[in-house]
C-alpha positions as CSV (number, residue, x, y, z in Angstrom):
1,X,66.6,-1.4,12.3
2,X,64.5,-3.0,10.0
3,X,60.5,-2.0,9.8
4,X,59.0,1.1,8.9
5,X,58.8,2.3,12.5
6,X,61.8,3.1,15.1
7,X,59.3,1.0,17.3
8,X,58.0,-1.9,15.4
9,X,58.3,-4.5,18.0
10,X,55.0,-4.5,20.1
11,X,55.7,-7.2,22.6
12,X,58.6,-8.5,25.1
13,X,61.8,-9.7,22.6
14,X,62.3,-13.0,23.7
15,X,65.1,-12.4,26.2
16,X,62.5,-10.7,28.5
17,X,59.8,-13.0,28.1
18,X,62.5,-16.1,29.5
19,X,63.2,-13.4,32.4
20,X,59.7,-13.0,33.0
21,X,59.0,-16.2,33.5
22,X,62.3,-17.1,35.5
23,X,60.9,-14.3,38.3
24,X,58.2,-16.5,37.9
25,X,59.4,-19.3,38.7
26,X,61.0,-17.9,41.8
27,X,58.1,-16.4,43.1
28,X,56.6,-19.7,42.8
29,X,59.3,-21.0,45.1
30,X,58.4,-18.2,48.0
31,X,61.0,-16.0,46.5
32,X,59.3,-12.4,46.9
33,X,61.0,-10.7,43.6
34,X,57.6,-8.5,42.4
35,X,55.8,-7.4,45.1
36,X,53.5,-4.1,44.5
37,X,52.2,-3.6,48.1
38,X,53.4,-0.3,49.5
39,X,54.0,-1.7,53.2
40,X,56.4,-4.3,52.3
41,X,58.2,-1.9,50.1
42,X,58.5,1.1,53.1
43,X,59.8,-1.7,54.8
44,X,62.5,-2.8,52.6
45,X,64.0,0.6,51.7
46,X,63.9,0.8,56.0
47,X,66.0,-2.3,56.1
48,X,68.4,-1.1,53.5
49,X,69.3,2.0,54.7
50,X,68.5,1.4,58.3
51,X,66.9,4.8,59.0
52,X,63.0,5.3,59.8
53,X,62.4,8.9,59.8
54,X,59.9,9.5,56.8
55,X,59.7,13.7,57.3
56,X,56.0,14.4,55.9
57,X,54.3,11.3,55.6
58,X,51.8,12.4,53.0
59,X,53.3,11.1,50.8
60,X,52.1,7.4,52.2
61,X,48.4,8.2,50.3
62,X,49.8,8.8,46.8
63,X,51.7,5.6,46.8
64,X,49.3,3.5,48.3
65,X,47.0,4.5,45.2
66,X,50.1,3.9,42.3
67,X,50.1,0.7,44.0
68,X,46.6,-0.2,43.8
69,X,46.6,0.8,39.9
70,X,49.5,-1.4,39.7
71,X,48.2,-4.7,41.2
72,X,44.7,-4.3,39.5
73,X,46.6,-4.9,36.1
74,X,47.9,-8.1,35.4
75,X,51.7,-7.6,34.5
76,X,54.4,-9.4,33.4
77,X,56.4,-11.0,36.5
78,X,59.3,-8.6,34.7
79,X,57.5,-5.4,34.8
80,X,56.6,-6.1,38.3
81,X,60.2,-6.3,39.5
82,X,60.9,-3.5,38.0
83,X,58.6,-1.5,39.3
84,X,59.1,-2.6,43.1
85,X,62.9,-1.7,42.7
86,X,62.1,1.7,41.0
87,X,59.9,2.3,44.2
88,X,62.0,0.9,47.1
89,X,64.7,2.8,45.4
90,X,62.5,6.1,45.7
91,X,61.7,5.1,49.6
92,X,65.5,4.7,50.3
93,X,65.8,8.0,48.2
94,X,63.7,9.8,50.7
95,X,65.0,8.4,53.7
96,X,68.5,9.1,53.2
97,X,67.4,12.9,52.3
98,X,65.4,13.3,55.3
99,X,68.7,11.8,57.0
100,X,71.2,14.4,55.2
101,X,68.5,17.3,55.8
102,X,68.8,16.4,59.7
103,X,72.6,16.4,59.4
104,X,73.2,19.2,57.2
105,X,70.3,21.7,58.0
106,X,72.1,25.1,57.0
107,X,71.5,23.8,53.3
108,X,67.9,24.2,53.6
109,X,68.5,28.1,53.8
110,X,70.3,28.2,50.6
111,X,68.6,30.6,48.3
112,X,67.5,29.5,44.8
113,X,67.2,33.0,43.5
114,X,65.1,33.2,39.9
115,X,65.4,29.4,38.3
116,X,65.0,29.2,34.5
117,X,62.5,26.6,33.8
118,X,62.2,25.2,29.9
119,X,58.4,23.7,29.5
120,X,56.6,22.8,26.8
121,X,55.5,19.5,25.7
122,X,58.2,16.8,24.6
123,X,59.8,16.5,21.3
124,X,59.5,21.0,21.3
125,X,63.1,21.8,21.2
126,X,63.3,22.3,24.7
127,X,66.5,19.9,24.5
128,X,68.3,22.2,22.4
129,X,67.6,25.3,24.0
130,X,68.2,23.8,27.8
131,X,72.1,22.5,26.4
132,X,72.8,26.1,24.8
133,X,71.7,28.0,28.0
134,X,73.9,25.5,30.2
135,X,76.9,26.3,28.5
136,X,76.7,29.8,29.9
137,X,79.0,29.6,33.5
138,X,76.4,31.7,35.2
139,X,73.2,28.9,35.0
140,X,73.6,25.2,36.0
141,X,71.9,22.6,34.7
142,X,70.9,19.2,36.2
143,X,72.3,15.7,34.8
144,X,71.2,12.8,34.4
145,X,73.3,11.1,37.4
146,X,72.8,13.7,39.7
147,X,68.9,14.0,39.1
148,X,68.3,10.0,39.6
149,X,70.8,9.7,42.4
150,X,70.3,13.1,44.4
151,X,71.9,12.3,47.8
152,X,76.0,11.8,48.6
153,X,77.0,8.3,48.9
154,X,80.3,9.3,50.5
155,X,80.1,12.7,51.9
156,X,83.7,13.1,52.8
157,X,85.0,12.7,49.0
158,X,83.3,14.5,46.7
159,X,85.5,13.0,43.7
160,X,84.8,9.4,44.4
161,X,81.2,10.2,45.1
162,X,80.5,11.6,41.8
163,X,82.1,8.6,40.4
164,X,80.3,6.2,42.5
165,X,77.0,8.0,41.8
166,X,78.1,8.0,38.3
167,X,78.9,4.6,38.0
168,X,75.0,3.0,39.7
169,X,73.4,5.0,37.3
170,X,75.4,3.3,34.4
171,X,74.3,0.3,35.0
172,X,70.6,1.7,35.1
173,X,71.1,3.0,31.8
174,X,72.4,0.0,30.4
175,X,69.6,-1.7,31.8
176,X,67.5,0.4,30.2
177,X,69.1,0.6,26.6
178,X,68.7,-3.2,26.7
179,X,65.1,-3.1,27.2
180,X,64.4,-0.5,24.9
181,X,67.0,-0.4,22.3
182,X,65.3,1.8,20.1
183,X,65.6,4.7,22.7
184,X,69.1,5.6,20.8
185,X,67.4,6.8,18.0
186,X,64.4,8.8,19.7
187,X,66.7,10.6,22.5
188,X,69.6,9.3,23.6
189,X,70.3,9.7,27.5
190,X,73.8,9.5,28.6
191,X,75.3,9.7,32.2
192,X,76.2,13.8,32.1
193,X,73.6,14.6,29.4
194,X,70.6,16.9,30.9
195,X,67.6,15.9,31.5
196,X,64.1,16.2,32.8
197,X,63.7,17.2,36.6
198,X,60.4,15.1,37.1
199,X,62.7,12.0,38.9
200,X,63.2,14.6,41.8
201,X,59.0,14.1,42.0
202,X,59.8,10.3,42.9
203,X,59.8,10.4,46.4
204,X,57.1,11.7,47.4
205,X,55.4,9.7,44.6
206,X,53.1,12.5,43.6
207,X,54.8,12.2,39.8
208,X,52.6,12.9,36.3
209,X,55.4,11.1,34.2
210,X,53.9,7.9,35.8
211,X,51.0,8.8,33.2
212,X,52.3,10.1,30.7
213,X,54.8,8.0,30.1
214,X,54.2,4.7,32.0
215,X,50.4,4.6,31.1
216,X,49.0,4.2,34.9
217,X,45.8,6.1,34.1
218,X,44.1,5.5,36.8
219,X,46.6,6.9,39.3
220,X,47.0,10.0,36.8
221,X,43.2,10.7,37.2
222,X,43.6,10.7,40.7
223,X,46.3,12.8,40.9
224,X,45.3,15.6,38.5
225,X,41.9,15.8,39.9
226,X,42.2,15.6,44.2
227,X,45.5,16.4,44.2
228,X,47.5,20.3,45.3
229,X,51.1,20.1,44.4
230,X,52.2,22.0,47.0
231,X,53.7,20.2,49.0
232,X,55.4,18.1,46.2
233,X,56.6,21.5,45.0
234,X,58.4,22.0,48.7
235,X,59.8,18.6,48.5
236,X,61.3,19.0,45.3
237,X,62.9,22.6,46.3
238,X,64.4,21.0,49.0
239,X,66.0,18.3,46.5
240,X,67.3,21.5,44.6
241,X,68.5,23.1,47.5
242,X,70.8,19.8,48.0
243,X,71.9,19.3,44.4
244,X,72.6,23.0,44.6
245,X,75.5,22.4,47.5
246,X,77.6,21.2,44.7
247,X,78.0,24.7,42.5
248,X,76.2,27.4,44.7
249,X,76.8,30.3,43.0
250,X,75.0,29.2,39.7
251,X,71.5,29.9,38.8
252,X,69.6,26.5,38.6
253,X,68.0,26.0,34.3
254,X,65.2,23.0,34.7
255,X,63.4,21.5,32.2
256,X,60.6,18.9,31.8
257,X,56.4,19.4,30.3
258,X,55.1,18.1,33.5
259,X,55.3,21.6,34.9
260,X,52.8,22.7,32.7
261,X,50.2,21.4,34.5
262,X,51.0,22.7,38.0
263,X,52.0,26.5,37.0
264,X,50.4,27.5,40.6
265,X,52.1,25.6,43.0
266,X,55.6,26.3,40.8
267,X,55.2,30.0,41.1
268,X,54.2,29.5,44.7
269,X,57.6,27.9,45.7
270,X,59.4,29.7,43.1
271,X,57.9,33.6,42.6
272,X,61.0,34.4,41.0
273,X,61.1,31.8,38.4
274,X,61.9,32.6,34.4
275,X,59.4,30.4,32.4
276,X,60.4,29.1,28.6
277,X,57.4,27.8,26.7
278,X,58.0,26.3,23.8
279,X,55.3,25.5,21.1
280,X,54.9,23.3,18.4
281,X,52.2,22.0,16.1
282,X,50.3,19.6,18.8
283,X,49.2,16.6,15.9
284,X,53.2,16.7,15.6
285,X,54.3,16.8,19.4
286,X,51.3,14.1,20.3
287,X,52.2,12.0,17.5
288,X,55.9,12.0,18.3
289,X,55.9,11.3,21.9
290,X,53.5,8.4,21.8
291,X,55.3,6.7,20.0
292,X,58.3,7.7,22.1
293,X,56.2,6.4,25.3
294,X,55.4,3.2,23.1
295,X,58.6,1.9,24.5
296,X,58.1,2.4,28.4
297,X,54.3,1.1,27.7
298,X,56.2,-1.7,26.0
299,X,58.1,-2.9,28.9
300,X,55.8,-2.0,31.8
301,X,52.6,-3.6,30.6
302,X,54.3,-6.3,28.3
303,X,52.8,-4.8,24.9
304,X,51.3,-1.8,23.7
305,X,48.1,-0.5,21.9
306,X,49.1,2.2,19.7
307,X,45.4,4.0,19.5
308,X,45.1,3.7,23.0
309,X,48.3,5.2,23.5
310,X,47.5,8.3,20.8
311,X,44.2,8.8,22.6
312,X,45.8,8.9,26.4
313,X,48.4,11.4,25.2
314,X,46.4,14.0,22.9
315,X,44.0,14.1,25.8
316,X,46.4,14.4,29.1
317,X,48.4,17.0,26.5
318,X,45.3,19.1,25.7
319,X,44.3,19.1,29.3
320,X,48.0,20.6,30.1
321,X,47.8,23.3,27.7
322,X,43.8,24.5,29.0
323,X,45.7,24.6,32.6
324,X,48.6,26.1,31.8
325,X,46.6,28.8,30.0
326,X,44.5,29.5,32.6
327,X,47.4,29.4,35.1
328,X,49.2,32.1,32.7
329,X,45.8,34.4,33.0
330,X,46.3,34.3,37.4
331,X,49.8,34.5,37.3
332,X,51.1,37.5,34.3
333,X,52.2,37.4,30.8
334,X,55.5,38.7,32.0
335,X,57.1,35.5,33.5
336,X,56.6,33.5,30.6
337,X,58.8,33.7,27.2
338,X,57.3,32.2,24.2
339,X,59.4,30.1,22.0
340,X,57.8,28.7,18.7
341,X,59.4,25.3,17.7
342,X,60.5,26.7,14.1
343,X,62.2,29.8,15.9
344,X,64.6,26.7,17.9
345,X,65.0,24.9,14.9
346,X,66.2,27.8,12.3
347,X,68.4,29.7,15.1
348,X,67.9,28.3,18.0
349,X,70.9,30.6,19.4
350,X,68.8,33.8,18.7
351,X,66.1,32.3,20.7
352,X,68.4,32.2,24.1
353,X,69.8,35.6,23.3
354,X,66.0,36.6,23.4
355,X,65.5,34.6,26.6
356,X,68.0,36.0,28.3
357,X,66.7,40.0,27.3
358,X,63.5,39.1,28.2
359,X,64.0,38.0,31.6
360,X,67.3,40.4,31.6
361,X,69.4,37.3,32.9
362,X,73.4,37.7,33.3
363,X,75.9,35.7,31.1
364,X,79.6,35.6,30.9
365,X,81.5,37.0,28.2
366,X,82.2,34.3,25.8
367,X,78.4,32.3,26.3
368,X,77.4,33.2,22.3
369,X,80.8,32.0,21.3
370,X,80.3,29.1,23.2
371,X,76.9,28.2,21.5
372,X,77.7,29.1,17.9
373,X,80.7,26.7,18.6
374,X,78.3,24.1,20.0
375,X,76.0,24.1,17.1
376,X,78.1,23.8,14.3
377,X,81.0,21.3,16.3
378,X,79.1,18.2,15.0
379,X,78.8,16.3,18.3
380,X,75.7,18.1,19.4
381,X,74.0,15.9,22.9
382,X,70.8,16.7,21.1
383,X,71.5,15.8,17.6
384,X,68.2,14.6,16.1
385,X,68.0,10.8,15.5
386,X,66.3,8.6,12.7
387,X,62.9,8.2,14.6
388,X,60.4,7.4,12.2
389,X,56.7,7.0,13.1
390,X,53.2,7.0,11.7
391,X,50.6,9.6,13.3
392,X,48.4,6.7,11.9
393,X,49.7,4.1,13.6
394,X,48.3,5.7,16.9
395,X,45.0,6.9,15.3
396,X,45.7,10.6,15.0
397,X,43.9,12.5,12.4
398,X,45.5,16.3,11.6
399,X,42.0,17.9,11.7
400,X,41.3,16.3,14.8
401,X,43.8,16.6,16.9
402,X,44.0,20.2,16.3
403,X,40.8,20.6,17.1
404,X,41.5,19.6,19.8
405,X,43.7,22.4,20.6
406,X,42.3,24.7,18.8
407,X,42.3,27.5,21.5
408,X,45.8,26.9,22.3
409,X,46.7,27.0,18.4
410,X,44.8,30.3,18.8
411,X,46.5,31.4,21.3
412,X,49.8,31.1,20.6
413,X,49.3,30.9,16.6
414,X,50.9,28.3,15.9
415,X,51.7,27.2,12.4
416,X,49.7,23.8,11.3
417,X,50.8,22.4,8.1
């Protein structure tokens, strides 16, 4: 890749500038291909599954109001297709679990005893630590197939469901690699590799990645400041509680930084839960994932500002960390474990063994073998890729940014250098 950055390319590659302006050309011809309105997409996901029954319909406001950030921006004809699939698909999403929750309600009263959740912000080593828990038989993380496609397709065959399931999401990914190439180097996703749980957020369109990593501000401003999670919170255990029909008998390890900011409402649907937070030098985390998000801003607004996307993340990030602090002071010191970013990277193995005393977890016999083996086999799923950025380039200053953070920094004394 040539350039000094991982993501040097700005703008659309020319490819999706000739398939902007073919969805263009189609609306132009009464073709509806980008629509943002919320009504005709409720519709569409309705004709597509052919169910109506919505369950809570509070989730109407909150997508009525991504939809009105979206349409006051002017997007590329691209961007704008995109983003009415990823939403019907969200609307059919919750339609078809209201439908199997009707069908199947004994798996609403399975019990998701004491779930391990790995926050901190990205680029942390929560990766790392989430892949070496999982390999333990007793915890169960989520992949990437079964967290963007959380319903059956065909009930009756598990085997060829998982396949089928398997096989949509590929063709997302691909779709996905193709826009943003440079993802590969940064973290690559694969079909069974594990990943964030914020997608399981999605349908009831109360989700902060649409901020963070998307850029729609002005939806994220509403959100943090009217909105209580609770009922998000109940929607997403009941996704878990699905999933969870699968392998019942493990205990559920979930990971993703959006958490941070809604500590309450978690421990509210979850009092038993097992909290990892993982620290790192903030200039180094804010620096990293902006130009991580650089790529998503890249393809869903047409081009990117690097400042504007340094300022947007070292300011959402430093309001997570002052709620999440405050959060910890309500809710105990004892269901949090505190992981410092050098700890994961010089034995990261150590750092589970001391999770799992902490919170006095069971394992199998065999789990340390199984992570001394996965750390020194050579085909790691979190093996660190050539991602090269400038702090700079997004108009971070060390002094700063820290700053910034300066009472979490305190807090947690965490090493700046």
């Amino acid at each position: 890749m040539s350039g000094p950055y991982t993501v040097e390319r700005r703008e659309y590659a020319l490819w999706m500038k000739v398939a902007s302006g073919a969805i263009r050309f189609a609306e132009a011809l009464g073709i509806p291909a980008g629509y943002l309105e919320h009504e005709r997409m409720l519709g569409a996901a309705g004709r597509r599954t052919g169910l109506s029954d919505w369950g809570d319909e509070s989730f109407i406001e909150p997508f009525a109001v991504l939809c009105d950030d979206l349409r006051s921006r002017e997007l590329p004809a691209l961007s704008r297709f995109l983003l009415k699939e990823m939403a019907v698909t969200a609307c059919v999403n919750r339609l078809m679990s209201r439908d199997f929750q009707k069908r199947h309600p004994a798996v609403l009263e399975h019990r998701i005893e004491r779930p391990v959740f790995i926050l901190g912000f990205p680029r942390t080593g929560t990766t790392v630590l989430q892949n070496l828990m999982a390999l333990d038989a007793k915890r169960r993380a989520l992949p990437f197939w079964e967290l963007t496609s959380p319903l059956p397709m065909i009930e009756h065959d598990p085997v060829k469901d998982e396949a089928r399931r398997k096989a949509r999401m590929g063709l997302g990914l691909k779709m996905s690699y193709a826009l943003a190439p440079e993802q590969l180097a940064m973290h690559e996703v694969k079909i069974d590799t594990y990943e964030e749980c914020w997608p399981l957020f999605s349908s009831c369109f109360r989700v902060l990645n649409y901020d963070l990593a998307l850029g729609w501000d002005r939806y994220g401003d509403w959100l943090l400041r009217t909105q209580d999670m609770k009922v998000p919170y109940a929607e997403y255990k009941r996704s878990l509680q699905v999933l969870s029909q699968r392998k019942p008998d493990q205990g559920l390890l979930l990971k993703c930084p959006e958490h941070l900011w809604f500590l309450d409402a978690l421990f509210e649907t979850f009092p038993d839960a097992c909290v990892v937070w993982t620290h790192r030098d903030p200039f180094k985390s804010v620096a990293s994932y902006s130009s991580m998000v650089s790529l998503s801003r890249r393809t869903f607004h047409g081009g990117f500002e690097p400042e504007q996307v340094g300022e947007h993340i070292a300011s959402r990030f430093a309001d997570g960390v002052e709620r999440a602090m405050a959060a910890r002071e309500r809710l105990g010191e004892h269901r949090f474990f505190d992981a410092s970013f050098e700890a994961v990277c010089q034995d990261p193995a150590q750092v589970v063994r001391e999770v799992r005393a902490h919170f006095d977890l069971p394992h199998v016999d065999g789990a340390d073998d199984a992570m001394e083996q996965y750390l020194t086999s050579g085909s790691r799923k979190d093996a660190k890729g050539k991602h090269r950025y400038s702090p700079e380039r997004y108009g971070l200053q060390p002094e700063a940014t820290r700053e910034r953070f300066s009472g979490y920094i305190r807090r947690f004394d965490i090493p700046c250098a």
